[in-house]
C-alpha beads as a LAMMPS data file, in Angstrom:
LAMMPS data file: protein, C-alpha beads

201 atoms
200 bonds

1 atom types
1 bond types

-500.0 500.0 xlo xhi
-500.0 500.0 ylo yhi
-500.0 500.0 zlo zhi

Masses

1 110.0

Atoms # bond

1 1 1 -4.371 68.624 54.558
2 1 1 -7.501 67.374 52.953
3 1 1 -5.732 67.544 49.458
4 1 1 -2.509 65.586 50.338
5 1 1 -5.089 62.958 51.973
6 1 1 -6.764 62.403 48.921
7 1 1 -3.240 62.071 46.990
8 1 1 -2.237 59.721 49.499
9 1 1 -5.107 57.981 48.659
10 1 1 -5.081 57.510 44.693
11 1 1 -0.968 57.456 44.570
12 1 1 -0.533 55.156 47.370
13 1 1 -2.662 52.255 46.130
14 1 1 -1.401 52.431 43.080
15 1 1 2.410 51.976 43.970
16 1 1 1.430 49.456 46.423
17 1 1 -0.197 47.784 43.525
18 1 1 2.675 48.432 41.092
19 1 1 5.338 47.047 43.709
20 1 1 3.101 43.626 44.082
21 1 1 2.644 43.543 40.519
22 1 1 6.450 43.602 39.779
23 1 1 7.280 40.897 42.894
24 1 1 4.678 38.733 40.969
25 1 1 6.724 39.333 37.613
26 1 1 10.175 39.005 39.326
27 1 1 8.720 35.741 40.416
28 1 1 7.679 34.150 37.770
29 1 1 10.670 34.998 36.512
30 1 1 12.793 33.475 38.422
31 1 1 10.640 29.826 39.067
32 1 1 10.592 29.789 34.555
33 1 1 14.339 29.910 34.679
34 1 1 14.596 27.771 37.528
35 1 1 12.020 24.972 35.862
36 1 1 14.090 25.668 32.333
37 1 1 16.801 22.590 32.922
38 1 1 13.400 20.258 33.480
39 1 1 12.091 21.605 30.327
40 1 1 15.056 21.010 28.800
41 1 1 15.119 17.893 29.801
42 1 1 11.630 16.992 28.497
43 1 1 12.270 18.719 25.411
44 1 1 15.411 16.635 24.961
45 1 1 13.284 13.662 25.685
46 1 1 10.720 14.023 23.402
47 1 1 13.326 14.589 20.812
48 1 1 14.981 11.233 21.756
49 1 1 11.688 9.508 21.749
50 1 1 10.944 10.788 18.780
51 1 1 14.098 9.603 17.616
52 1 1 13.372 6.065 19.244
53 1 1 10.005 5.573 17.587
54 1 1 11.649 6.955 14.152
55 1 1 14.050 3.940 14.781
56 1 1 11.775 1.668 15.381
57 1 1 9.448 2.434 12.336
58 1 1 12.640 1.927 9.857
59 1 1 13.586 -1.324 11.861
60 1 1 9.738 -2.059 11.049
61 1 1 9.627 -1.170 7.775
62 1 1 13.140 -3.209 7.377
63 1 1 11.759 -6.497 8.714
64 1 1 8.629 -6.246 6.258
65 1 1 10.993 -5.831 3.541
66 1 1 12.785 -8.987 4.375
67 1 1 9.930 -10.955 4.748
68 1 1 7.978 -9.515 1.577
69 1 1 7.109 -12.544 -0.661
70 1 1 9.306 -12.410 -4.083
71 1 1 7.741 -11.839 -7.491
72 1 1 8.160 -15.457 -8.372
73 1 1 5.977 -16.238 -5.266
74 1 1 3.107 -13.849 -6.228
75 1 1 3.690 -14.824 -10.002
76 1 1 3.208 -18.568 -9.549
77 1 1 -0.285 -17.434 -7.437
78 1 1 -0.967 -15.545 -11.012
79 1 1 -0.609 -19.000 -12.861
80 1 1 -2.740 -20.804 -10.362
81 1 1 -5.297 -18.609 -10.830
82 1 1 -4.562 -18.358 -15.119
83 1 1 -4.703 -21.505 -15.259
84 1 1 -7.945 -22.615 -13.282
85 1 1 -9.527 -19.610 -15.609
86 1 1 -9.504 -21.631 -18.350
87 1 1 -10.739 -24.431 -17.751
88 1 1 -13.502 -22.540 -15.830
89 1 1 -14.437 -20.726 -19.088
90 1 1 -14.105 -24.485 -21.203
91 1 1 -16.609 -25.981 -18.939
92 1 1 -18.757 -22.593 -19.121
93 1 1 -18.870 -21.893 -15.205
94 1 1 -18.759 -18.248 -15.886
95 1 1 -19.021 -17.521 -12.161
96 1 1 -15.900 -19.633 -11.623
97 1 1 -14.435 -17.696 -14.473
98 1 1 -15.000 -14.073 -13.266
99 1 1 -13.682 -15.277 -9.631
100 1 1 -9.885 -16.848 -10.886
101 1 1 -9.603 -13.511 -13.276
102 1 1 -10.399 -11.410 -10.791
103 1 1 -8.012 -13.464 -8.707
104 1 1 -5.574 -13.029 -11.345
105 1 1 -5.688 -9.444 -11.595
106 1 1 -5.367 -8.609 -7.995
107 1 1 -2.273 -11.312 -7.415
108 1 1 -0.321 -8.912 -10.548
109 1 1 -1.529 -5.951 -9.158
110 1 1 0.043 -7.208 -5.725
111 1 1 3.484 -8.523 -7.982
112 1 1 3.602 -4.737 -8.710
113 1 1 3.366 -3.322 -5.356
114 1 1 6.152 -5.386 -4.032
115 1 1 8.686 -4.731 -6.973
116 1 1 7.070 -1.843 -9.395
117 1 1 10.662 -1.179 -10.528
118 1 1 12.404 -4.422 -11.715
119 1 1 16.086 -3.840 -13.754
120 1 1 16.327 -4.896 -17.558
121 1 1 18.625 -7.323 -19.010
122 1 1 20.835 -4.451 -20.254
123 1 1 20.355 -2.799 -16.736
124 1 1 18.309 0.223 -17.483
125 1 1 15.269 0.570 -14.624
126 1 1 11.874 -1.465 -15.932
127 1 1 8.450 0.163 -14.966
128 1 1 5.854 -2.048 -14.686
129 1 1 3.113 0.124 -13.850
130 1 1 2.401 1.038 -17.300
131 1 1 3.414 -1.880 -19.046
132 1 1 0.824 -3.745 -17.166
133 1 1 -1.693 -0.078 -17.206
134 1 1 -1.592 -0.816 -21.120
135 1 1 -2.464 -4.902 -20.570
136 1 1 -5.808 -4.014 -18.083
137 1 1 -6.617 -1.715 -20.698
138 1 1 -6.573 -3.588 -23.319
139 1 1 -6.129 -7.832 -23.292
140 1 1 -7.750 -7.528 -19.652
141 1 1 -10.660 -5.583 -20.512
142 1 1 -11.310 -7.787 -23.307
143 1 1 -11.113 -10.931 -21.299
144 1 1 -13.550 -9.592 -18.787
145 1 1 -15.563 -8.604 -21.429
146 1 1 -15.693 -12.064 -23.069
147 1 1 -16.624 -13.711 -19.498
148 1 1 -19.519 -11.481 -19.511
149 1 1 -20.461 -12.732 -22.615
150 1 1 -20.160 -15.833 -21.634
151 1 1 -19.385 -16.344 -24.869
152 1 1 -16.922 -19.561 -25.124
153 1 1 -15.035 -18.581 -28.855
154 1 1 -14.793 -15.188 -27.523
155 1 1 -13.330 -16.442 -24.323
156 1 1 -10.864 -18.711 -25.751
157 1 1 -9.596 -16.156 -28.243
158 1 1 -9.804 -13.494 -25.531
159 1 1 -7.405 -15.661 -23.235
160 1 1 -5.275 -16.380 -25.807
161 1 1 -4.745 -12.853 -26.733
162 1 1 -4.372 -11.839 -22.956
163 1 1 -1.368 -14.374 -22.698
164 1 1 0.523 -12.876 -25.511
165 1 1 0.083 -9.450 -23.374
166 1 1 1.522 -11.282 -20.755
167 1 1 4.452 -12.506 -22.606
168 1 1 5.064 -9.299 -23.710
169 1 1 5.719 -8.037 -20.131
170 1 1 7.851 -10.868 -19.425
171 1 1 9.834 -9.962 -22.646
172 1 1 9.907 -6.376 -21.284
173 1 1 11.294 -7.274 -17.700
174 1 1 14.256 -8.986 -19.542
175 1 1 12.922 -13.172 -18.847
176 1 1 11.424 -14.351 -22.298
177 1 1 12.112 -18.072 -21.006
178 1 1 8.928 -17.186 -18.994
179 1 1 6.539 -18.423 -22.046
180 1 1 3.070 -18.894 -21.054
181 1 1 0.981 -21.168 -22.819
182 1 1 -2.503 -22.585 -22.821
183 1 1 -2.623 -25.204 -19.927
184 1 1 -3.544 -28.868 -20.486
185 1 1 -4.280 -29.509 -16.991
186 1 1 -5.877 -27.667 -13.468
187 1 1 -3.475 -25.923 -11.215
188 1 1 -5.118 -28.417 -8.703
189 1 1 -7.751 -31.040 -8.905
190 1 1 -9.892 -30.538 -5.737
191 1 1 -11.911 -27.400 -7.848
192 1 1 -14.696 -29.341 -9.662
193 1 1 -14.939 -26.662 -12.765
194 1 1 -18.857 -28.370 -14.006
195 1 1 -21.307 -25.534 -13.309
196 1 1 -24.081 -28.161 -12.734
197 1 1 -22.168 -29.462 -9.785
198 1 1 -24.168 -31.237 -7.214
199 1 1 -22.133 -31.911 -4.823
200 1 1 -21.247 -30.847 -1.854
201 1 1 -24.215 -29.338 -1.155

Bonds

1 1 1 2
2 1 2 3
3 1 3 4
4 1 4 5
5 1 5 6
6 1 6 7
7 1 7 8
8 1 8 9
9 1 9 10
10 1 10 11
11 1 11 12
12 1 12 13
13 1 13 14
14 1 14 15
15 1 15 16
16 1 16 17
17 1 17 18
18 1 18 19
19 1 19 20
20 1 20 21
21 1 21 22
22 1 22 23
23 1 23 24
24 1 24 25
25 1 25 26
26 1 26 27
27 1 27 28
28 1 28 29
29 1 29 30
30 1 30 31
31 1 31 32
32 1 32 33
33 1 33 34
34 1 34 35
35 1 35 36
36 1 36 37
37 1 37 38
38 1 38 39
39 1 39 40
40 1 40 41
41 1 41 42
42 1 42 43
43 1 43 44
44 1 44 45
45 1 45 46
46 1 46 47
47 1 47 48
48 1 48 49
49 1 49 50
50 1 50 51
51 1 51 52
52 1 52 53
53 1 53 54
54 1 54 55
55 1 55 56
56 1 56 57
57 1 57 58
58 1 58 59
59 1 59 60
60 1 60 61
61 1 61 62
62 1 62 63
63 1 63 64
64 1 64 65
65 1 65 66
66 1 66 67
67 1 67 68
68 1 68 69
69 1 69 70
70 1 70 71
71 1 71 72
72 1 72 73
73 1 73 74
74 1 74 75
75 1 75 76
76 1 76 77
77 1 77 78
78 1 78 79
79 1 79 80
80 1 80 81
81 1 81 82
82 1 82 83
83 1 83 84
84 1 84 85
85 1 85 86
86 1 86 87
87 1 87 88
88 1 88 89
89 1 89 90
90 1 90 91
91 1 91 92
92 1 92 93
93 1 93 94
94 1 94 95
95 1 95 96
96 1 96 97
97 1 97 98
98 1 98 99
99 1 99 100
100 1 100 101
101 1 101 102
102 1 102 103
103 1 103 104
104 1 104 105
105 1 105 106
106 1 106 107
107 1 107 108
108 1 108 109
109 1 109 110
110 1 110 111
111 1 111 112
112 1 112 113
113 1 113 114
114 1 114 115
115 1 115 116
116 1 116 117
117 1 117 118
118 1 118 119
119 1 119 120
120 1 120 121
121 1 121 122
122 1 122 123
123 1 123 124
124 1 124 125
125 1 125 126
126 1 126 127
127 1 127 128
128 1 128 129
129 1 129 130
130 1 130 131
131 1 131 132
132 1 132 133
133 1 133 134
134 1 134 135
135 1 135 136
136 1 136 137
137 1 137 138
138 1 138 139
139 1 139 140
140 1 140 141
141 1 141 142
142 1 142 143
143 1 143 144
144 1 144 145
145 1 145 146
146 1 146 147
147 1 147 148
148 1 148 149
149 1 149 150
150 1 150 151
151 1 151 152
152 1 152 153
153 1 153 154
154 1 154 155
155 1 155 156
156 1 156 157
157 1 157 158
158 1 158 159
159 1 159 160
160 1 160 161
161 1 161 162
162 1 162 163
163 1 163 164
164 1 164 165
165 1 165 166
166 1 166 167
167 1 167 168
168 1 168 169
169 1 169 170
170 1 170 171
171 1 171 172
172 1 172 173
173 1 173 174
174 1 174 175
175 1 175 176
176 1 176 177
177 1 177 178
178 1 178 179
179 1 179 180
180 1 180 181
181 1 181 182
182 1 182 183
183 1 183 184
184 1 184 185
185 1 185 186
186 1 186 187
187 1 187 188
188 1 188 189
189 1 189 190
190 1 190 191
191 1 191 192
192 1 192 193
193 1 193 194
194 1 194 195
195 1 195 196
196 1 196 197
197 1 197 198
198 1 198 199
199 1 199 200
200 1 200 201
């Protein structure tokens, strides 16, 4: 008697214990497939917000493209600026010089972001990126150079150089009626260009 006591005691527990343990599994079981349509449900919504907020990002995107400026917009800001560089570096304001290049620079390098790809005249795709890579490199560099200077021959022939770059872009993009030339006036008139300026204070 003593032995089947002790097997009641080690076996017993231990089917008890396996019995619970498989109720617990059976019933778990049964709430996960019971809670699966919900899940569904919230998977299928994430996927449709997703969805919704992938919609709205190309509506976005769509919008900004419609009200991007053109590159005649950004192009006449490069001219402004051009333009009020000269007669910066002809009055020897050097400061006043380095500000409308760098002005310059940053108005084509915005001109590129907005259309890097333009079509030819004979329809072939246009890359501007290194057509204007090869200008910074070269006219560019030398204009900033000559600014640095402050040299005002070197900045006149520097300028002059840097708009025959230029032209050659414009050739390149298929509009050689775009002819830049050395200006004979100030893009605007409220800038006073003398570096021993006074006023205002």
């Amino acid at each position: 008697m003593p032995a089947s006591n002790a097997l009641v005691r080690v076996v017993l527990p231990g089917v008890i214990g396996a019995l619970v343990g498989a109720g617990a599994v059976e019933y778990r079981h049964r709430a996960d497939v019971a809670a699966s349509p919900a899940s569904m449900k919230e998977a299928a919504a994430d996927v449709n917000g997703a969805k919704s907020d992938f919609d709205a990002v190309r509506a976005d995107v769509a919008r900004l493209k419609a009200n991007a400026p053109s590159q005649s917009h950004t192009m006449s800001d490069v001219g402004y600026h051009w333009t009020n560089l000269w007669f910066a570096g002809e009055k020897k304001n050097w400061p006043l010089a380095q500000f409308y290049f760098d002005e310059t620079r940053q108005h084509i390098l915005w001109t590129i972001r907005l259309r890097p790809v333009r079509k030819g005249p004979d329809g072939n795709d246009v890359n501007l990126v290194p057509i204007f890579e090869g200008i910074d490199t070269s006219a560019f560099k030398t204009m900033a150079e000559a600014i640095e200077k402050q040299n005002p021959q070197t900045f006149a022939a520097a300028y002059r150089a840097a708009l025959e770059a230029c032209y050659g872009c414009h050739k390149a993009s298929g509009k050689p009626y775009l002819r830049p030339a050395i200006p004979t006036a100030p893009a605007q008139t409220i800038i006073n260009f003398d570096p021993a300026a006074t006023w205002p204070q």
